[in-house]
Backbone as JSON, one array per atom type, in Angstrom:
{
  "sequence": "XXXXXXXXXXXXXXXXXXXXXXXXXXXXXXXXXXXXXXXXXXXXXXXXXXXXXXXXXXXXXXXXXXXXXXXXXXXXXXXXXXXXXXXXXXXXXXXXXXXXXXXXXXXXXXXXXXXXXXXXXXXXXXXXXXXXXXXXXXXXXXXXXXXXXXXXXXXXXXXXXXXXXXXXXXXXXXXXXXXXXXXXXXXXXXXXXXXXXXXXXXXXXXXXXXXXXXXXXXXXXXXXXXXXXXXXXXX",
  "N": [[-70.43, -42.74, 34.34], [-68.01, -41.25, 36.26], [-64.67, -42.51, 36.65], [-62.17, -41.39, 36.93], [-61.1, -37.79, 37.07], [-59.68, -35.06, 36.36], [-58.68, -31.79, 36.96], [-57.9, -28.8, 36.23], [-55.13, -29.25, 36.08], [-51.43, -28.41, 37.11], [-48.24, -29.31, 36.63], [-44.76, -29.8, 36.82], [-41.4, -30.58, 36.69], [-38.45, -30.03, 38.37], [-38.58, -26.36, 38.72], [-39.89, -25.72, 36.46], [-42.87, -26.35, 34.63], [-44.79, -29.07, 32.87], [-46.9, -29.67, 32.44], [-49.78, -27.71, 32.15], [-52.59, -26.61, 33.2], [-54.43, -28.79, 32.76], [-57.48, -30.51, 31.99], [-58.97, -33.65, 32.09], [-61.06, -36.26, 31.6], [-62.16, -39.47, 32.77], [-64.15, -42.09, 32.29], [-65.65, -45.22, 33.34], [-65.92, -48.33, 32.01], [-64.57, -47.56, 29.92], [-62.31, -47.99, 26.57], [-58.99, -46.37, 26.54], [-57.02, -44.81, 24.67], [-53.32, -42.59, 25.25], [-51.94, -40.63, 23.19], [-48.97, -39.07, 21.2], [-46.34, -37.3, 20.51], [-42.49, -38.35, 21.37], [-41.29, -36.74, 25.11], [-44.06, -35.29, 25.63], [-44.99, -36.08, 27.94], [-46.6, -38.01, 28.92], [-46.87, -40.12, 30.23], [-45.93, -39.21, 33.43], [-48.99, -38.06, 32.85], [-50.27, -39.76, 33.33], [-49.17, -40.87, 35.69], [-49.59, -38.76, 37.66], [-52.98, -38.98, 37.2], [-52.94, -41.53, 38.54], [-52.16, -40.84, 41.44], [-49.69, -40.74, 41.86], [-47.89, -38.91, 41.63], [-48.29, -35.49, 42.9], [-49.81, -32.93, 41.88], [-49.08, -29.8, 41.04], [-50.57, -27.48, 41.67], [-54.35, -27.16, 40.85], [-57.32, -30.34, 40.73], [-56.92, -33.72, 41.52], [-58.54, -36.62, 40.97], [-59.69, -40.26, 41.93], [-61.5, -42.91, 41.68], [-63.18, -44.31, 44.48], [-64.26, -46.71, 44.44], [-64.88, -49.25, 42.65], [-67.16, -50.3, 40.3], [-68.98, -52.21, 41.47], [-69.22, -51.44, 43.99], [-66.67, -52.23, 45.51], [-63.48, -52.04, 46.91], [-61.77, -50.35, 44.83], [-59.55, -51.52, 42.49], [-56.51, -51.34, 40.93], [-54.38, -51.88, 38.3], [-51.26, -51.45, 37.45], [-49.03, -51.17, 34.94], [-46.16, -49.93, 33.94], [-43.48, -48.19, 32.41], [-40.86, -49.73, 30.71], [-40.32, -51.61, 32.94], [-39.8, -54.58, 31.74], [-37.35, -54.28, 32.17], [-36.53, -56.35, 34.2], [-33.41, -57.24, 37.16], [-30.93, -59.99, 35.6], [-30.78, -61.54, 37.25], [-32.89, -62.38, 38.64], [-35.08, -63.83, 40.97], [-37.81, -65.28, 40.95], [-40.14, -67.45, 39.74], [-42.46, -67.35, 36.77], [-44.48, -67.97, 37.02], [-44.87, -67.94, 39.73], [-44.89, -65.39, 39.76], [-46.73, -63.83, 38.24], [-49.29, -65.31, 40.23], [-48.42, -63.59, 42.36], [-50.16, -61.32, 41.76], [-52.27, -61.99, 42.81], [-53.08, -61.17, 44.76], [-53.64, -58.88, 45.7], [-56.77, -59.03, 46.16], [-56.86, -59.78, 48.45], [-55.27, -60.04, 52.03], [-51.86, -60.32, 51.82], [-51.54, -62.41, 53.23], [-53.19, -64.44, 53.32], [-53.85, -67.7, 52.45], [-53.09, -69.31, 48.72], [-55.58, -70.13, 46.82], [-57.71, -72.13, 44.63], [-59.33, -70.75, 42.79], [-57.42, -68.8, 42.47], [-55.49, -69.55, 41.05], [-56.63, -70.7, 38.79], [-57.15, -68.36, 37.72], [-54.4, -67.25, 37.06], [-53.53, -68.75, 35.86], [-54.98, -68.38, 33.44], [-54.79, -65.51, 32.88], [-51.74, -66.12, 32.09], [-52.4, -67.37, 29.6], [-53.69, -65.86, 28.12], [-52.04, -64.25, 27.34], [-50.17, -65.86, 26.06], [-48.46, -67.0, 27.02], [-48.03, -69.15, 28.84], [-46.83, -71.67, 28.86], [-44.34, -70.81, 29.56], [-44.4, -71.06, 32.44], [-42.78, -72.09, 34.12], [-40.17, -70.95, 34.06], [-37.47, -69.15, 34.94], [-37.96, -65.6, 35.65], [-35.65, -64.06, 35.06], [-34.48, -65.39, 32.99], [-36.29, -64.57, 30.46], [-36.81, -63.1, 27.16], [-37.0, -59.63, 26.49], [-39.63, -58.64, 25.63], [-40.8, -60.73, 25.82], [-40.86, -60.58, 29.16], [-42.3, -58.55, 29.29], [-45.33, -59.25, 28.58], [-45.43, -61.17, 30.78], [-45.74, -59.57, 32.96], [-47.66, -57.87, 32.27], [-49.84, -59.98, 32.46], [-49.94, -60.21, 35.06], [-51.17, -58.39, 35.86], [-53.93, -58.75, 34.69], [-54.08, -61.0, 36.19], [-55.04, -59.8, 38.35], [-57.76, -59.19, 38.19], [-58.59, -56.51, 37.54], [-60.35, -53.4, 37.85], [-59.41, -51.3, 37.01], [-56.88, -50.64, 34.44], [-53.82, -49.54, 33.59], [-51.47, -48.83, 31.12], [-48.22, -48.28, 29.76], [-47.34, -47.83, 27.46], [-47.56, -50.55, 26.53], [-47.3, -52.45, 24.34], [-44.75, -52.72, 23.72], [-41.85, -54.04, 22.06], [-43.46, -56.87, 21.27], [-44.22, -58.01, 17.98], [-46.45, -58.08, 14.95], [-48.48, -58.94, 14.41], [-49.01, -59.79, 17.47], [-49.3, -57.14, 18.85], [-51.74, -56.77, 17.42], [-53.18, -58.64, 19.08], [-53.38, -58.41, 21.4], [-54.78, -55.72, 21.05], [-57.17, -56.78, 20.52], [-57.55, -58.34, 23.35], [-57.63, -56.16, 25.16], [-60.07, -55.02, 24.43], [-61.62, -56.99, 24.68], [-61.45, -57.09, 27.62], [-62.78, -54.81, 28.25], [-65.62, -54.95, 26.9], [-66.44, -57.13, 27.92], [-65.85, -57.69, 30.44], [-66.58, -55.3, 31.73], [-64.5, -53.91, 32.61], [-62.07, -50.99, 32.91], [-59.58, -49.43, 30.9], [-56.43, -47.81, 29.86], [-54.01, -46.41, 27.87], [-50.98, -45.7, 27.12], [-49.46, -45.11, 24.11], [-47.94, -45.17, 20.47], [-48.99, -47.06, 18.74], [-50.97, -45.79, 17.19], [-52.43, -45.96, 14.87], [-52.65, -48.42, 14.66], [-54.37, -49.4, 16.68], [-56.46, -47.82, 16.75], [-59.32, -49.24, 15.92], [-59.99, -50.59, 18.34], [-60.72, -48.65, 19.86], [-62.28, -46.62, 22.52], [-61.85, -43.56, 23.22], [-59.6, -40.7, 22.23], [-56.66, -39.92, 23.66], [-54.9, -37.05, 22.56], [-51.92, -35.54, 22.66], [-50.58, -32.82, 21.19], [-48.5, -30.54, 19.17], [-48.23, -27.14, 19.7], [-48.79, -23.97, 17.85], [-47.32, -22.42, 19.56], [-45.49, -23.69, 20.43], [-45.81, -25.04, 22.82], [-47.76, -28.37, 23.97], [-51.23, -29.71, 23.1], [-53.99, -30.85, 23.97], [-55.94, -33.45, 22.73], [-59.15, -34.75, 22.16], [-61.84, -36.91, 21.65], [-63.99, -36.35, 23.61], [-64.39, -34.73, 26.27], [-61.52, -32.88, 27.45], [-59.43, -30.98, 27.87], [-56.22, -28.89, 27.22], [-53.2, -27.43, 28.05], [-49.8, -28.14, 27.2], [-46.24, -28.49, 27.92], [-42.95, -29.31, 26.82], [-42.11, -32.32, 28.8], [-39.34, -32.62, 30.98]],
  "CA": [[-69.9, -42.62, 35.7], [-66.65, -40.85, 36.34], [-63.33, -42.8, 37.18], [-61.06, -40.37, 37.15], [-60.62, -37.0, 36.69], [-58.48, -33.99, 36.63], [-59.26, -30.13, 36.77], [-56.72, -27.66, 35.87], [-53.82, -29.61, 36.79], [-50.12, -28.33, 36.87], [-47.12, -30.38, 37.42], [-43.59, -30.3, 36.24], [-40.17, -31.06, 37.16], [-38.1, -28.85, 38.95], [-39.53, -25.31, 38.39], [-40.04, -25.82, 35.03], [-44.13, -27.18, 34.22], [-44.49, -29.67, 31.56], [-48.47, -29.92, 32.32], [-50.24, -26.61, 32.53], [-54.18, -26.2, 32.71], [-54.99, -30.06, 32.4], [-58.7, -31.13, 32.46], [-59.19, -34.94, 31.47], [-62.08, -37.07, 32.18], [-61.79, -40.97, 32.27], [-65.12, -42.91, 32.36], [-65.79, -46.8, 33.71], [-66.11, -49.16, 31.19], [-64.05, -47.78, 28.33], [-60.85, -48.24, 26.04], [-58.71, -44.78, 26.48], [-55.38, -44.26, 24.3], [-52.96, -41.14, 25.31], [-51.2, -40.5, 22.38], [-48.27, -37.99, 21.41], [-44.82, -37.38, 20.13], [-42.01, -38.23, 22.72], [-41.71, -35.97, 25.41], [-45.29, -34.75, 26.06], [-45.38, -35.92, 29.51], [-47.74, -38.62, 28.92], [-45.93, -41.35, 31.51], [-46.46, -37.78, 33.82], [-50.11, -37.85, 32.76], [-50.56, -41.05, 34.17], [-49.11, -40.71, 37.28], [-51.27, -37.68, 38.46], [-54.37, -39.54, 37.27], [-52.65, -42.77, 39.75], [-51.78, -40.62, 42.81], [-47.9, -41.31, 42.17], [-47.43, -37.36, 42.16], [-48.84, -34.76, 43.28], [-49.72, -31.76, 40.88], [-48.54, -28.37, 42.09], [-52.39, -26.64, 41.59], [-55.34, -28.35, 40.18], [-57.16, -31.41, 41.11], [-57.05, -35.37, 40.8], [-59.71, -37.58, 41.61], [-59.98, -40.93, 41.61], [-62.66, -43.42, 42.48], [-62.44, -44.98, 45.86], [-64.64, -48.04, 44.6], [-65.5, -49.81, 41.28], [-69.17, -50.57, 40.14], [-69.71, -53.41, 42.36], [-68.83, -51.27, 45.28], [-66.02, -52.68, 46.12], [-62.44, -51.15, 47.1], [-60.95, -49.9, 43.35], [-58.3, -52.55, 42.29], [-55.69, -50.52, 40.11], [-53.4, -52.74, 37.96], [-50.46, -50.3, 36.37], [-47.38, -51.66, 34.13], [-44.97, -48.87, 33.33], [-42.69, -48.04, 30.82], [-39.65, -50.46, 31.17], [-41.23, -52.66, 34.02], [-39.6, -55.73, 31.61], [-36.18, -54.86, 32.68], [-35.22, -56.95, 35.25], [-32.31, -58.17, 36.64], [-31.33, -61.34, 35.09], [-30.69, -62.77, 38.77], [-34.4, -61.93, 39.82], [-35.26, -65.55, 41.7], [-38.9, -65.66, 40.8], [-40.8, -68.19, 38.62], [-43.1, -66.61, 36.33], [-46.13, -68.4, 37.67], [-45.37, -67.71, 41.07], [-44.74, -63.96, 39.87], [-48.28, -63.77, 37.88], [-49.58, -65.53, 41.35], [-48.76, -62.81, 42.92], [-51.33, -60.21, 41.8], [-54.05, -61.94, 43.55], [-53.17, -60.85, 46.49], [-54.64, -57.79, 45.3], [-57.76, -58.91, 46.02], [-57.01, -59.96, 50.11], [-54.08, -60.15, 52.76], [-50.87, -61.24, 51.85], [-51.06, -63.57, 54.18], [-54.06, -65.76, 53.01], [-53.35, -69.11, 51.22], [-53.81, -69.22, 47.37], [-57.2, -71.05, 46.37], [-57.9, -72.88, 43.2], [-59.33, -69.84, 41.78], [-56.58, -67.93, 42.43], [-54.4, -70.95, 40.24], [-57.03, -70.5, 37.99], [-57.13, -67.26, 37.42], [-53.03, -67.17, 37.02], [-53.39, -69.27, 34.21], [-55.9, -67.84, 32.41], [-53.76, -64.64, 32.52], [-51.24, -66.52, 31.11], [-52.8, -68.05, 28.49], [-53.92, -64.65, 26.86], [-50.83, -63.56, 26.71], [-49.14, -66.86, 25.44], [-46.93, -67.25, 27.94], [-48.52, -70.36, 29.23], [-45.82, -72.67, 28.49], [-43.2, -70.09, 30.15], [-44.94, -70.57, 33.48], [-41.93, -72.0, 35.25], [-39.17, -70.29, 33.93], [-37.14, -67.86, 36.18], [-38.07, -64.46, 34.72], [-34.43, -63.27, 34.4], [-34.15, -65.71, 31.88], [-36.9, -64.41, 29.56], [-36.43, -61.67, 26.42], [-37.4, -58.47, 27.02], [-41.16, -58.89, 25.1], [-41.78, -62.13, 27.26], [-41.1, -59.94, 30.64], [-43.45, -57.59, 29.01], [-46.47, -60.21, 28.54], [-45.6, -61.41, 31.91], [-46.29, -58.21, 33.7], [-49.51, -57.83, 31.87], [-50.74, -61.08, 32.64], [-50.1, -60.43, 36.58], [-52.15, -57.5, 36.16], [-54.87, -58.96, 34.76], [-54.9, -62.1, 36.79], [-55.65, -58.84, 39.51], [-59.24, -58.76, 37.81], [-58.56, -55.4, 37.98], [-61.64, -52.03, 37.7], [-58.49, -50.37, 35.77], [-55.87, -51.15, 33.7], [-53.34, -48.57, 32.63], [-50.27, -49.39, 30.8], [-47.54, -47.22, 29.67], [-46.4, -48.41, 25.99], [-47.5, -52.27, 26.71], [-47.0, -53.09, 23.24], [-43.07, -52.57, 23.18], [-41.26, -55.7, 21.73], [-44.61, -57.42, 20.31], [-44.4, -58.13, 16.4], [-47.4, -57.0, 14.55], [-49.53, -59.73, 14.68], [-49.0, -60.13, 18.68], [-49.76, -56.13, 18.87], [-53.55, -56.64, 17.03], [-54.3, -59.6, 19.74], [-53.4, -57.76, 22.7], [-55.65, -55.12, 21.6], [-58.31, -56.96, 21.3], [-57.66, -59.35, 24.65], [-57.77, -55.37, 26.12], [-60.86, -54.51, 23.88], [-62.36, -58.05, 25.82], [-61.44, -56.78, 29.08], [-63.86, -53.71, 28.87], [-66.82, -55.26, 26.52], [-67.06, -58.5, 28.65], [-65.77, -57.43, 31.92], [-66.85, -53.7, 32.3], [-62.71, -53.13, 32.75], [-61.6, -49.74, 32.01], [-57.66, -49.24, 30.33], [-56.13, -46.62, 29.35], [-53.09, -47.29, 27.35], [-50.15, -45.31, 26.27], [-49.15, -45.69, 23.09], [-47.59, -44.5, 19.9], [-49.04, -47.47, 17.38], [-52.45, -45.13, 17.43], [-53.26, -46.19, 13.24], [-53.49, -49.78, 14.61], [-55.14, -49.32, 17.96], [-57.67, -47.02, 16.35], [-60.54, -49.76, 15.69], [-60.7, -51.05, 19.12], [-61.26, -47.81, 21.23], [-63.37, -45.69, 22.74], [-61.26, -43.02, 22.69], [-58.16, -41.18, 22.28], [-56.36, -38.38, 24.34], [-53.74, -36.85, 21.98], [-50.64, -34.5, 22.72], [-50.25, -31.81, 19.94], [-47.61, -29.71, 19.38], [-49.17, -25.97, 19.03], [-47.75, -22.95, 17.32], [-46.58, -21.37, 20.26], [-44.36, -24.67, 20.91], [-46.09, -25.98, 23.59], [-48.8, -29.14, 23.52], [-52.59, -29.44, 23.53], [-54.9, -32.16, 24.24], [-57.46, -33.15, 21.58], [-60.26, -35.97, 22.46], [-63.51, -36.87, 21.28], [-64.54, -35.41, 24.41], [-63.87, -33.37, 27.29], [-59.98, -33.25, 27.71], [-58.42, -29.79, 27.04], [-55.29, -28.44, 28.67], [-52.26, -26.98, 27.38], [-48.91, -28.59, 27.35], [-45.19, -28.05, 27.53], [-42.27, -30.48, 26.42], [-41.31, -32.97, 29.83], [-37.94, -32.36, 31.3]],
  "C": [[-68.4, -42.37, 35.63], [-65.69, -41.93, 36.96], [-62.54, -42.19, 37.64], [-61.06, -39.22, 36.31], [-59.75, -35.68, 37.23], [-58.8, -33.0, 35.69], [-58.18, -29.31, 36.7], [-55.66, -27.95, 36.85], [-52.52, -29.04, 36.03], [-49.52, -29.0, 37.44], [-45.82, -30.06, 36.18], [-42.51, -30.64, 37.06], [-39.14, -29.99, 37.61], [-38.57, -27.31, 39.28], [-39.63, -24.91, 37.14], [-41.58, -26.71, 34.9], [-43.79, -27.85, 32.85], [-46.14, -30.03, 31.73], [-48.76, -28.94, 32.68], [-52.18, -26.75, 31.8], [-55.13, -27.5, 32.11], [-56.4, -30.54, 32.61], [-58.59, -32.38, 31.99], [-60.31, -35.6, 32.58], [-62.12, -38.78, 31.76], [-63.11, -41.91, 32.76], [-64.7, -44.21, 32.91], [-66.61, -47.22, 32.61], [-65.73, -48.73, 29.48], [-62.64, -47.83, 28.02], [-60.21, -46.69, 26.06], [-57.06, -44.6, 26.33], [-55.15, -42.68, 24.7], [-51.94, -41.33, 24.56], [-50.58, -39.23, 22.29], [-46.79, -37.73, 21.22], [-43.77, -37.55, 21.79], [-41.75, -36.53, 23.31], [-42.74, -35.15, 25.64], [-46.04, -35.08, 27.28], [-46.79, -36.97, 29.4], [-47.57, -39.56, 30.2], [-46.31, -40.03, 32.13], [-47.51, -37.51, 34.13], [-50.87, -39.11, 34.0], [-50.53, -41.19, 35.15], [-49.66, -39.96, 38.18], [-52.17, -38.39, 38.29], [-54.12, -40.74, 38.35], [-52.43, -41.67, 41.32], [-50.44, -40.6, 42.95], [-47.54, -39.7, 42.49], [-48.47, -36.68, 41.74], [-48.85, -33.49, 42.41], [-49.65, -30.46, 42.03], [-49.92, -27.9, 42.1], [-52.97, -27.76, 40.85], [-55.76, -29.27, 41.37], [-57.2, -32.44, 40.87], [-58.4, -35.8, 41.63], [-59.92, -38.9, 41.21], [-60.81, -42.36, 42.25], [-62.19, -44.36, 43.03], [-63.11, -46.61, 45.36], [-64.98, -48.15, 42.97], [-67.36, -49.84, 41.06], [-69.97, -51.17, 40.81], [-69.99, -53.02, 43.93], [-67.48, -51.6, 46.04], [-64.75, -51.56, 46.2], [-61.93, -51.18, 45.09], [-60.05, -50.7, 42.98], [-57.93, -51.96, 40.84], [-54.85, -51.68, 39.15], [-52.26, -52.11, 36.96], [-49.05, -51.24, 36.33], [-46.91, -50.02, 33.47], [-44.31, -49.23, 32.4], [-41.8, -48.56, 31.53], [-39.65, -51.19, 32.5], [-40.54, -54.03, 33.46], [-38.11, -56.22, 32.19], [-35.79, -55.27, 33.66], [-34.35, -57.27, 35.63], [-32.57, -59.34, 36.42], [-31.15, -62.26, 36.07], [-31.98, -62.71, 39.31], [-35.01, -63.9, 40.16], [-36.63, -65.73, 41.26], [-39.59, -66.48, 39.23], [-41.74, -67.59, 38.06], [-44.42, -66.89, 36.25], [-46.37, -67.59, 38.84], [-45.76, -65.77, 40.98], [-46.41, -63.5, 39.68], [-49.21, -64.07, 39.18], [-49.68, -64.45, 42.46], [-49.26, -61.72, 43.06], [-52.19, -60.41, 42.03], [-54.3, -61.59, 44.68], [-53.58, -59.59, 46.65], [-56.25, -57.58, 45.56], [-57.64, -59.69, 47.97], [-55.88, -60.05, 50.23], [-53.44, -60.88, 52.04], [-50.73, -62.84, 52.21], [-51.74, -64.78, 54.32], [-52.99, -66.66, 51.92], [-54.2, -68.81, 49.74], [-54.95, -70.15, 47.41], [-57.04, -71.62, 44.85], [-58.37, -71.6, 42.73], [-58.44, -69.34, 41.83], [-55.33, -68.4, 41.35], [-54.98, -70.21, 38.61], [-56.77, -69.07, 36.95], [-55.69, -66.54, 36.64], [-53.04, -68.2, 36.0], [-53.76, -69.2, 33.33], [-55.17, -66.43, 31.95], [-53.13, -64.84, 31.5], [-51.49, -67.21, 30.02], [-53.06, -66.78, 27.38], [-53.35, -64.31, 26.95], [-49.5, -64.27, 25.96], [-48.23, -67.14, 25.97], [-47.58, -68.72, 29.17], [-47.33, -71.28, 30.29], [-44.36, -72.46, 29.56], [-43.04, -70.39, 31.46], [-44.02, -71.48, 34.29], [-40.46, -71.9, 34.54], [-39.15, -69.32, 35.05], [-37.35, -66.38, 35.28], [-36.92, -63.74, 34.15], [-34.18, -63.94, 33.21], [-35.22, -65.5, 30.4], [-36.51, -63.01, 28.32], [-37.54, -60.7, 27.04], [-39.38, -57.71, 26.74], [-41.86, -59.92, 26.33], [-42.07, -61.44, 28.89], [-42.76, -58.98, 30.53], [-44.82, -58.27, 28.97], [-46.56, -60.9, 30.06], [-46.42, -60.47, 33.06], [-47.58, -57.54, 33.64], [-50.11, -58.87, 32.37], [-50.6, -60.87, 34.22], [-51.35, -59.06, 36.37], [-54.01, -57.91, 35.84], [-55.79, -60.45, 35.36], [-55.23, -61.24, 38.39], [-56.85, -58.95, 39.65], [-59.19, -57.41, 38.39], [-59.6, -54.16, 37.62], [-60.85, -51.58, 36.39], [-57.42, -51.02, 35.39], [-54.75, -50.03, 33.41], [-51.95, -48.98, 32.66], [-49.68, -48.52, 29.79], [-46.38, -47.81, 28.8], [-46.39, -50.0, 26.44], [-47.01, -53.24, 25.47], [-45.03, -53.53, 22.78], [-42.7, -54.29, 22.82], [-41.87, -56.72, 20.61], [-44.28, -57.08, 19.16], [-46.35, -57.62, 16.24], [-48.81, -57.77, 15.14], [-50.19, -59.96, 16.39], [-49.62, -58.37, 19.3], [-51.43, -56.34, 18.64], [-54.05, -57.58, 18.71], [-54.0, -58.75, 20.78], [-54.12, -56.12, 22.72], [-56.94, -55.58, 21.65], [-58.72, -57.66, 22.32], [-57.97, -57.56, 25.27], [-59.07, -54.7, 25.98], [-61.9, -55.29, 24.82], [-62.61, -57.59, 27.1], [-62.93, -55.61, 29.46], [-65.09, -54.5, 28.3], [-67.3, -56.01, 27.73], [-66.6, -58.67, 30.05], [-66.07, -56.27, 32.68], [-65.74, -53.02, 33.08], [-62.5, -51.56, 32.2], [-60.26, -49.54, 31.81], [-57.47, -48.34, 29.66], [-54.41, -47.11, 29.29], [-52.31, -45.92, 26.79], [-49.82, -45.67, 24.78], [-48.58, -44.81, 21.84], [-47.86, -45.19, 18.38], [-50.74, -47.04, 17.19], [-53.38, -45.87, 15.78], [-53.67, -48.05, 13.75], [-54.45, -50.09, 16.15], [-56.72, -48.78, 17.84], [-58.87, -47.53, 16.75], [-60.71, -50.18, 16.81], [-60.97, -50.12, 20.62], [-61.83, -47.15, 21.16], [-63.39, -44.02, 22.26], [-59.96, -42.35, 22.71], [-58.05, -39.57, 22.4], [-55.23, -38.03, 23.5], [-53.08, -35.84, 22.42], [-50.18, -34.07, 21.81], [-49.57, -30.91, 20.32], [-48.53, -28.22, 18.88], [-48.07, -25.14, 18.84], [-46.89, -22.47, 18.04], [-45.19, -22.51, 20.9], [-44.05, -25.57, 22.43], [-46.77, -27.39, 23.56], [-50.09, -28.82, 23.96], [-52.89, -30.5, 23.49], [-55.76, -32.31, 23.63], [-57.61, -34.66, 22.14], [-61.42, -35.42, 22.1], [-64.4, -36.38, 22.37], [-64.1, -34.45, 25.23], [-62.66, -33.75, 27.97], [-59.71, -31.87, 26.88], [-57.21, -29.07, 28.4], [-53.96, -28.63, 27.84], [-51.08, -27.65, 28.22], [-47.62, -28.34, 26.79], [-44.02, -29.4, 27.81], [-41.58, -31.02, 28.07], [-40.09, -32.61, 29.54], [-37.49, -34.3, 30.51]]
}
């Protein structure tokens, strides 16, 4: 069952393309690296498949509901999402806390699951302990584990994160792929993950969209399946 896809999409930046002739197809219920030297417009890639911008031709598509039926619950961390300022007032419970509201009004009261759920986050990401610190005062890894853990105390359909690993040592890299490997086996999550540590990500995905440089000095798209669509270096 399709998630998301995209038919001969263009998009670039000024009048200059840096995506030309994009097909990609993104299933429900699997692991999906986009790998690729910098510059290949992958951050770019992402945002057409989210709705953030609009491709000049082509189209996007992405599904209005999850498996259960329900409305789609998105959960996206960007690239550099850890820098905050260091005056930002929020505790890093209450912050995690607030991606459940993802799942009803603002304006309801939290519930015990919703506690729950915000600590279980934080627990797979080890930031437990952190959970009333002010976030300005955390390093720039800890913001990064924070930001993940609000997303996935979303219980979110999708996941997609845009170089999540930054900061993480090696060992903290393996567990967070397989806490994301968990998410799809044992929750029927689908993530799709930027990335650039592809030799250690390898064993726990499905599969993997790459950005190749071709002779003529543009990029191409190689996947184990259907993903082809020629590419030229982001502004």
């Amino acid at each position: 069952m399709q998630l998301a896809t995209m038919r001969e999409v263009m998009f670039g930046y000024a009048d200059v393309p840096c995506l030309e002739d994009v097909t990609v197809d993104i299933r429900f219920g699997e692991f999906v690296a986009v790998t690729g030297p910098n510059g290949a417009a992958k951050t770019t890639l992402l945002k057409l498949m989210l709705g953030l911008l609009r491709p000049w031709s082509g189209e996007v598509r992405l599904a209005a509901k999850g498996t259960d039926g329900r409305k789609l619950v998105v959960g996206y961390v960007p690239q550099q999402i850890a820098a905050f300022n260091s005056g930002f007032p929020s505790k890093v419970l209450e912050f995690v806390l607030s991606g459940r509201f993802a799942q009803g009004s603002w304006l309801r009261r939290l519930r015990a699951e919703d506690r729950e759920q915000a600590e279980r986050a934080l627990r797979q990401v080890g930031m437990w302990e952190w959970r009333n610190r002010r976030i300005g005062e955390l390093s720039g890894g800890q913001k990064q584990r924070i930001c993940i853990a609000r997303v996935l105390a979303m219980e979110p359909d999708l996941l997609v994160l845009d170089e999540p690993t930054t900061g993480m040592d090696k060992d903290s890299r393996l567990g967070f792929y397989e806490l994301m490997s968990r998410q799809v086996r044992e929750h029927g999550r689908t993530v799709v993950m930027v990335t650039h540590g592809l030799a250690e990500a390898a064993p726990y995905l499905d599969r993997v969209i790459e950005l190749r440089r071709k002779e003529d000095g543009g990029w191409k798209c190689c996947t184990t399946t259907s993903c082809r669509g020629h590419f030229s270096p982001a502004l």
